[in-house]
N, C-alpha and C positions, 0 to 999 in steps of 0.2 A: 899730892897723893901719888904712892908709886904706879907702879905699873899694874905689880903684883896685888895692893893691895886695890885698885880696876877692876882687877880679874874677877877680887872676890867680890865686890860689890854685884860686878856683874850678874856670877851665879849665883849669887843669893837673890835677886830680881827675876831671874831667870828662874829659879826653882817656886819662886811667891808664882809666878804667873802660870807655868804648866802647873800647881796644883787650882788656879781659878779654872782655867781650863778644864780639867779632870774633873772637878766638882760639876763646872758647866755641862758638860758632855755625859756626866751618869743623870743629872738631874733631866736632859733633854729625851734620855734613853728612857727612865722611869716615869715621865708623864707620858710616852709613848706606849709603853706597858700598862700604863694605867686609864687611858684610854681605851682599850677593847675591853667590847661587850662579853656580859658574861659568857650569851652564847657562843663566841669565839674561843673561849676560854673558860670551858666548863669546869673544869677541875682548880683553878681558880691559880694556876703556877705562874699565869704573867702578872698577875695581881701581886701575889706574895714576892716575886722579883723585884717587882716594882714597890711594896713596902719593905724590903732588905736596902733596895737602893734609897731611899727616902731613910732608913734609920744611920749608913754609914754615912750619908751625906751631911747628916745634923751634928754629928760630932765633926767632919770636916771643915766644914764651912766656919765656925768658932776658931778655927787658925788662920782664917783670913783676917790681915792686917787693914788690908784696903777696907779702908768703913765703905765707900761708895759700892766696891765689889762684893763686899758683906752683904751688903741688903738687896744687892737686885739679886743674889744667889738667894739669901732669905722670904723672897719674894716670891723667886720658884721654887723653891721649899715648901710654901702657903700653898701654890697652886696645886703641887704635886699632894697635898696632905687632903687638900679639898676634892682631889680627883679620886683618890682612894679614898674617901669616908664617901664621897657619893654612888660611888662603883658599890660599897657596902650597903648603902639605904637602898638604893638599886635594886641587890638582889634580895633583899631582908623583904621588899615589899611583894616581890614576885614568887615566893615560895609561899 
């Protein structure tokens, strides 16, 4: 293999992982958005942050190659869907 064609292996490895990363890193952002209480967040904008990050992250994660890094991203995907549908029964039940 040359050098060049190294390189490209390289950053094509190198671009697979900073997007697992990115995905990792919004998904840790929007279970932390979706964790506070309504009353923290009465107008409900880190909720809906936090379901925008949950909706681009489910079209991202479908380009991860890595099956292993698929599914623990799809894992927190579950979490993150679970914390928002409960944040929602949450306050459905308290109005």
């Amino acid at each position: 293999m040359t050098a060049t064609a190294q390189l490209s292996k390289l950053a094509e490895l190198r671009a697979k992982t900073d997007l697992v990363s990115i995905i990792d890193n919004a998904l840790e952002v929007g279970l932390l958005l979706a964790a506070n209480e309504p009353d923290v967040d009465p107008a409900g904008v880190l909720h809906r942050r936090a379901a925008d990050i949950y909706a681009d992250t489910v079209i991202l994660v479908e380009k991860v190659e890595d099956v292993r890094e698929r599914r623990r991203l799809e894992e927190k995907l579950r979490q993150l869907r679970h914390a928002l549908d409960s944040q929602v029964r949450a306050a459905g039940s308290s109005a």
